[in-house]
C-alpha positions in Angstrom: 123.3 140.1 155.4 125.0 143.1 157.2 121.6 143.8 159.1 121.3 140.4 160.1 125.1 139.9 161.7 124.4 143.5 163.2 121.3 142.2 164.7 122.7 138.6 166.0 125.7 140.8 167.6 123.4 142.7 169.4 121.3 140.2 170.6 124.4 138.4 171.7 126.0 141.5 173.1 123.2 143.0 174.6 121.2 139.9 175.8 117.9 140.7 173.4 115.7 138.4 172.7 116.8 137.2 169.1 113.2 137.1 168.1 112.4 140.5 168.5 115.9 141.4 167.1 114.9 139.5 163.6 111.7 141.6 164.0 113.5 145.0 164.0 115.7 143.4 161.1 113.5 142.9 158.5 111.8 146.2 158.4 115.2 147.7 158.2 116.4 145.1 155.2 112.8 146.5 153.4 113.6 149.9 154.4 117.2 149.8 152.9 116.2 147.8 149.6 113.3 150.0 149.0 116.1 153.0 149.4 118.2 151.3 147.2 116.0 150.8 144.6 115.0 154.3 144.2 118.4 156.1 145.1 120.4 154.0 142.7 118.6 151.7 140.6 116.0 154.1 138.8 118.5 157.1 138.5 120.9 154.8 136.8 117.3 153.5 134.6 116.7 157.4 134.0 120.4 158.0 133.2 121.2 155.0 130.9 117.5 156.4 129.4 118.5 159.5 128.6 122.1 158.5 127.5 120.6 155.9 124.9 117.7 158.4 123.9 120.7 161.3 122.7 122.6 158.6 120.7 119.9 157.1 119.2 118.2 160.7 117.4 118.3 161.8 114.4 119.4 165.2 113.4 117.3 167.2 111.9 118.0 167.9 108.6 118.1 171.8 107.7 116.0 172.8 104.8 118.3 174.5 102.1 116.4 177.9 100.3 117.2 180.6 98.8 115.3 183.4 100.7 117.6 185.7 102.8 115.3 186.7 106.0 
């Protein structure tokens, strides 16, 4: 929504043509989602992950003998 205001301002600002403003707009919205995805989105998958993964195991019992090494 930012990219779009960004891009009507400059159109209206700079006299561009508002089509080839939208044009350089929706790359950019791609570009910053894609960004997003992988910068926050999986990191915070991979974090949660691991976090869930450490509380869910099971600790390994010890066996008890009697040898002395």
């Amino acid at each position: 929504m930012l990219v779009l205001y960004g891009g009507w301002f400059a159109s209206e600002h700079f006299g561009l043509s508002p089509y080839a403003v939208f044009a350089a707009c929706v790359p950019l919205i791609a570009l910053a989602s894609w960004g997003s995805y992988v910068l926050i989105e999986k990191r915070l998958y991979r974090g949660i992950k691991g976090w869930l993964d450490s509380r869910r195991a099971v600790p390994v019992a010890v066996p008890l003998t009697r040898q002395n090494y």
